[in-house]
C-alpha positions as CSV (number, residue, x, y, z in Angstrom):
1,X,0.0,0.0,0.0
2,X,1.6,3.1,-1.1
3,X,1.9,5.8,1.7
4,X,0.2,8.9,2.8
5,X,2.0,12.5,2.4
6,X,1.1,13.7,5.9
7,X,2.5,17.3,5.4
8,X,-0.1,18.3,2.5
9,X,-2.8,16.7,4.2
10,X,-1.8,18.8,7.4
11,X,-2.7,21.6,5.3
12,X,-6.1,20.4,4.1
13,X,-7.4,18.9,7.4
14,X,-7.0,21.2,10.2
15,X,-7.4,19.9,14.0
16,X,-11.1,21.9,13.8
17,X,-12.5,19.4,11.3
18,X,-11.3,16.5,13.4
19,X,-12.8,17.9,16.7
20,X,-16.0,18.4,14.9
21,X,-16.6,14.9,13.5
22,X,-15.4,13.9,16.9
23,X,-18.8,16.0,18.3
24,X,-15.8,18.0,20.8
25,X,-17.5,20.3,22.8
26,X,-14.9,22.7,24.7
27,X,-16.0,23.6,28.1
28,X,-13.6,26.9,28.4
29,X,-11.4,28.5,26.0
30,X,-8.8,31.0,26.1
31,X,-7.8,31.9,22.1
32,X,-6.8,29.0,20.5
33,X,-6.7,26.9,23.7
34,X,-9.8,24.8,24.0
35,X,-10.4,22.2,27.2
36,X,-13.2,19.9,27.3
37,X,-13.9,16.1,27.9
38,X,-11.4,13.6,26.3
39,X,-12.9,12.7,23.1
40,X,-10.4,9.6,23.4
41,X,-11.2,8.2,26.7
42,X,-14.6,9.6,27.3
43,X,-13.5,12.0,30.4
44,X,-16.1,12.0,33.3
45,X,-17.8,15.0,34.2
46,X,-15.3,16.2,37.3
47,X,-12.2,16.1,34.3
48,X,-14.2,18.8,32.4
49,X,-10.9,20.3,31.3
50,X,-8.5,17.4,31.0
51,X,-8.6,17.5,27.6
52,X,-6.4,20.3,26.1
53,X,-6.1,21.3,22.1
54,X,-4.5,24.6,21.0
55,X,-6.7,24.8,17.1
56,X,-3.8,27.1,15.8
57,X,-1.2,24.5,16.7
58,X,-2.5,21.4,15.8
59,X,-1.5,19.8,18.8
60,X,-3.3,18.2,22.1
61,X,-3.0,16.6,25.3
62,X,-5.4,14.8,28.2
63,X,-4.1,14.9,31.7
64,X,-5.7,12.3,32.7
65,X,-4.7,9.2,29.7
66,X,-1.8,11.1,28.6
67,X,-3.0,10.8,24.9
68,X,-1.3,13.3,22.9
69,X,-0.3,14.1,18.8
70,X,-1.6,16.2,15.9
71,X,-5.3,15.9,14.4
72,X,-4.3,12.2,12.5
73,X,-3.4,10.7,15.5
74,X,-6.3,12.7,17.5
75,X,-8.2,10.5,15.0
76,X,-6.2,7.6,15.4
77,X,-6.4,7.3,19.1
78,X,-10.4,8.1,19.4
79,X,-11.2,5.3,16.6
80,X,-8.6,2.9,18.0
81,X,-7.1,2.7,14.6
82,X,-3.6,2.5,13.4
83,X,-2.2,6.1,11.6
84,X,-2.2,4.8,8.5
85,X,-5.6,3.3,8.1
86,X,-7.2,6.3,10.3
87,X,-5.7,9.2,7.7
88,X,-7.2,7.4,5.1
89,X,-10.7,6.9,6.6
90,X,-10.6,10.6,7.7
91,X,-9.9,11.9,4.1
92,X,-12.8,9.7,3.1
93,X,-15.0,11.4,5.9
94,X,-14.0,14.6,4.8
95,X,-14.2,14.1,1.1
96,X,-10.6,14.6,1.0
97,X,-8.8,13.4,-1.8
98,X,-5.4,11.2,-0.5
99,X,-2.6,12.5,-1.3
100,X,-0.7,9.4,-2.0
101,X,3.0,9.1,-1.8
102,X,3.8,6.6,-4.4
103,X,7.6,6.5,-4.0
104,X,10.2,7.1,-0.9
């Protein structure tokens, strides 16, 4: 299977379209610094915040699983897929086109 070229679709999919199809609601903000409930783990209600994801970044973290990445492996982790697969079925989602990577 050829691969995936990660740094255009980094471009096309931004961390907001992944936090949407994952129904992420933030429960405080600050700028581009959105808490909320752990789409990965399924926080309970008194780790309101221990999800953290700066949008402008790309990047987030839970305090209480220690999941953290980029928007793929956001994906990745919530669907309890491998990177590979999960990019590919998120393009899909989107209506992305994969930008395939055909030779190292």
């Amino acid at each position: 299977m050829p691969g995936v070229d990660f740094n255009r679709l980094r471009h096309e999919i931004t961390m907001e379209h992944v936090l949407n199809l994952l129904g992420f609601e933030w429960t405080r903000r600050r700028g581009d610094q959105w808490y909320g409930y752990c789409p990965v783990h399924q926080s309970e209600p008194k780790h309101r915040t221990a999800f953290s994801v700066n949008v402008a970044k790309a990047c987030y973290y839970c305090h209480q699983c220690r999941s953290c990445g980029d928007q793929f492996q956001l994906w990745a982790e919530a669907n309890n897929t491998p990177l590979h697969p999960a990019a590919i079925d998120l393009c899909h989602r989107l209506g992305t086109e994969v930008p395939w990577v055909r030779r190292w």
